[in-house]
N, C-alpha and C positions, 0 to 999 in steps of 0.2 A: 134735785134736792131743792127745797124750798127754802131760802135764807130765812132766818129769826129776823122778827121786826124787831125783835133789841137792842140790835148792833145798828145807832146810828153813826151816819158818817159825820164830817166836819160841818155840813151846812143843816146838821140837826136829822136827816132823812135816814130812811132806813134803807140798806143793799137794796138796790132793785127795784127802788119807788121812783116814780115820775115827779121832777119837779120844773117848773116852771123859769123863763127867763132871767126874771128877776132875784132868782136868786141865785145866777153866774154874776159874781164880783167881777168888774172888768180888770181883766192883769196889764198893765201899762209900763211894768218894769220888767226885768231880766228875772228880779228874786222873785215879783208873782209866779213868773213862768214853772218858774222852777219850782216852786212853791207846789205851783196846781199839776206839774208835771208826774210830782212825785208822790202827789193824794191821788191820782187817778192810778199810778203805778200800784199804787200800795191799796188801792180796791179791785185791781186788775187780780193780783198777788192772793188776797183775803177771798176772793170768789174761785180763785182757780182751787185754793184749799179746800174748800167748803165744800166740792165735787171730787177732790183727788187728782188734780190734773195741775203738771210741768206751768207755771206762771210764762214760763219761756217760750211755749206753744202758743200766745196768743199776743200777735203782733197790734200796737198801737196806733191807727193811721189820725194825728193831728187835720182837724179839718179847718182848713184858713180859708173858707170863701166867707167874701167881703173883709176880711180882715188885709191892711195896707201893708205896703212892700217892711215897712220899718219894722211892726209888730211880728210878722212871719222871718225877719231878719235875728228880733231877740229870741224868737223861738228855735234857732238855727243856733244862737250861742248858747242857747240851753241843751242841747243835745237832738232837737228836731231834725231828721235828716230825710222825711218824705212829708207830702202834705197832700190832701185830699179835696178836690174843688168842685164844685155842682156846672159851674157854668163854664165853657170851654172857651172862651175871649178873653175873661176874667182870666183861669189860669196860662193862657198863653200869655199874657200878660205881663203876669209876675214869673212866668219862667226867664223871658227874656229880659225883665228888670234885674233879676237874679242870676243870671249867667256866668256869674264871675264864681260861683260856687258850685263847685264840677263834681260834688259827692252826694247828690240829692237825687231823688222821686218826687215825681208829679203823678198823684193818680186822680182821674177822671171819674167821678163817684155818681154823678146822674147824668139825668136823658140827653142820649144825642142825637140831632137830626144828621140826616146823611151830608146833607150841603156843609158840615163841620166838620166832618169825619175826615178830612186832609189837615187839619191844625192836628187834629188828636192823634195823628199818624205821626206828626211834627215831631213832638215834643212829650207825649205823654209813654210813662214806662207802665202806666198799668191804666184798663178800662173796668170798670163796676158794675155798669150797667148794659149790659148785651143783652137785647130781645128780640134782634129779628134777624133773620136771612139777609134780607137785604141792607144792613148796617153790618153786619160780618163781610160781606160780600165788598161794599165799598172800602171798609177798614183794610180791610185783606189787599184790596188792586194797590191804595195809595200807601200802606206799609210794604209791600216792596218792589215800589218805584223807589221806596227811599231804602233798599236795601234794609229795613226795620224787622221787627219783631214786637210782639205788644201781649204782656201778660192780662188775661181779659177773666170774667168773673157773669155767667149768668144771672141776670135779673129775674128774679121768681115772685110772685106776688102769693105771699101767701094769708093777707088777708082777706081778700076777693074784693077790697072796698077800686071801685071805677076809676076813684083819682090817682091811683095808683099806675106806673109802668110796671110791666114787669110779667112774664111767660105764665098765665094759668100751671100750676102742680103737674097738670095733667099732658100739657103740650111738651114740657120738655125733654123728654126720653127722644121724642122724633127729632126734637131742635139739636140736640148733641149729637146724632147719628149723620146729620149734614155739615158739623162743623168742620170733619176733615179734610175737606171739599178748600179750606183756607188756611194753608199752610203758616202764615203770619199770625195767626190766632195764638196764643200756647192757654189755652183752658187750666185754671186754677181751681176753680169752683163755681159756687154758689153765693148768690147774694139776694136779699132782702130785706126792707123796712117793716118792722111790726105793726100792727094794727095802732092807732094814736087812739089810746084807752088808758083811764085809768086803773082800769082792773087787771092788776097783773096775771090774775091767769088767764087772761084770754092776750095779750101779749108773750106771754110765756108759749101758748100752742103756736103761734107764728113760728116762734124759732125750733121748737121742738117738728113742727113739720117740716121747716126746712132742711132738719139733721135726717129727718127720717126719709124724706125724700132721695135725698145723697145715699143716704145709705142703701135704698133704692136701685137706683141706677148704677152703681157702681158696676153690679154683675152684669151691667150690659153695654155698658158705656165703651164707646169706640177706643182701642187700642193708641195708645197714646194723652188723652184727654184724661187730665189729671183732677180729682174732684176733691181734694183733701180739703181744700178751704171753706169755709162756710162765715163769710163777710155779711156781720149783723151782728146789732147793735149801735147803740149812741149813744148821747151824753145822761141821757135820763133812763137808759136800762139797759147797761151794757153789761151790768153784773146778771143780771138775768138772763142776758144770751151765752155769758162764759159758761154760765151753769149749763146752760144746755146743747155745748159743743162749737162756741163760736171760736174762728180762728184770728179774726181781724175784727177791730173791732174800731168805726168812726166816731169819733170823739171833738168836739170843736170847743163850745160852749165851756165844759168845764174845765177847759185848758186857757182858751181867750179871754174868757168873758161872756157874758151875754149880746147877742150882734145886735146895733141898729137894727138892721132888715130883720122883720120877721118870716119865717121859713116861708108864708103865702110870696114873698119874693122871688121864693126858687119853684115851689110847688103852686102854681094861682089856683087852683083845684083845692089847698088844703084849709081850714080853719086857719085863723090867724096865728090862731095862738094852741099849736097842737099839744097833744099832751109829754112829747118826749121830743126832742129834738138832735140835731148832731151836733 
């Protein structure tokens, strides 16, 4: 279902349109947080309407990379109790800054090289980006040396654009039938970044292909490998993905602020200034 461009939101925009950095207000207080906590809540709410789907079905994941221990600290007194981070030094980082707060998630949202993949065994309760054999395979030996377990989320590309990580459409039916092989793994879902476009419907078929892929595989999918999740979306079209069966949805920007770094910081392959961001 395609939201009405009638219904704007607070920064003037309509459900589901792309807007740019500048216009995330930076939140530097407690009542921002809260503030922007609860407008995001409240489009999270208004899009699951819009389709007919439980508001409660679709978990929040705050994204704090580059944001400093203090600002990730007020979003902890605002009700924040996981956060989502691209780079793995960075969140080891702030995990053991934060340490003294024993009811939280750290989830690992982009690419990881294997030579890191013993931090991420450390400390992270969830990985996002899963795409190959051989990072399941390291994940897997150094999660249980530490006796661990790690909720983990296949990377899918499903705009086909090269700067992209993430499993071809087509490869991952084989790539799930090898993951049992890694006991430490527990398989969530699926995950994805949309095409950075302004034209919502060709970002709209990103995520529609990734529901239909899930739904896909499911009838084949190895016994035990749980695909309910479909992690996609972000700050600039996350109502777009509720619409179309997103479980988790990354969110950074319109919760913090607009970051210093722009995303070519984490993606050096992307535009500087992409059309959607987390």
């Amino acid at each position: 279902m395609t939201p009405s461009t009638s219904d704007a939101d607070a920064t003037g925009t309509a459900p589901g349109s792309h807007i740019g950095r500048s216009h995330y207000p930076q939140a530097s207080t407690l009542e921002d947080l809260q503030r922007n906590l609860a407008a995001v809540q409240a489009r999270i709410t208004a899009a699951c309407q819009r389709v007919g789907r439980d508001p409660a079905s679709v978990r929040l994941l705050p994204v704090s990379k580059t944001m400093d221990e203090a600002r990730i600290r007020l979003s902890y007194a605002a009700g924040c109790r996981q956060w989502g981070e691209n780079k793995v030094q960075e969140a080891h980082r702030k995990w053991q800054a934060m340490a003294d707060l024993a009811d939280v998630r750290w989830s690992v949202i982009g690419h990881l090289q294997t030579n890191k993949a013993k931090l991420v065994a450390r400390f992270a309760t969830e990985f996002q980006a899963l795409d190959s054999l051989r990072l399941a395979q390291v994940l897997d030996q150094h999660l249980r040396a530490q006796g661990r377990v790690l909720d983990v989320f296949v990377q899918v590309n499903t705009s086909g654009e090269a700067s992209k990580y993430g499993l071809p459409p087509q490869d991952v039916a084989a790539f799930l039938q090898a993951l049992p092989a890694f006991p430490a793994l527990r398989v969530r879902g699926l995950m994805t970044l949309a095409l950075l476009s302004p034209e919502t419907a060709r970002v709209r078929q990103c995520f529609i292909g990734l529901r239909t892929l899930r739904d896909q595989l499911r009838a084949s999918a190895p016994a035990g490998l749980c695909l309910d999740g479909l992690s996609m979306g972000m700050s600039g079209d996350f109502e777009i993905a509720i619409e179309e069966g997103a479980t988790v949805v990354r969110v950074g920007q319109a919760i913090f602020g607009a970051r210093a770094l722009p995303d070519s910081h984490y993606w050096p392959n992307e535009p500087a200034e992409p059309a959607h961001q987390n």
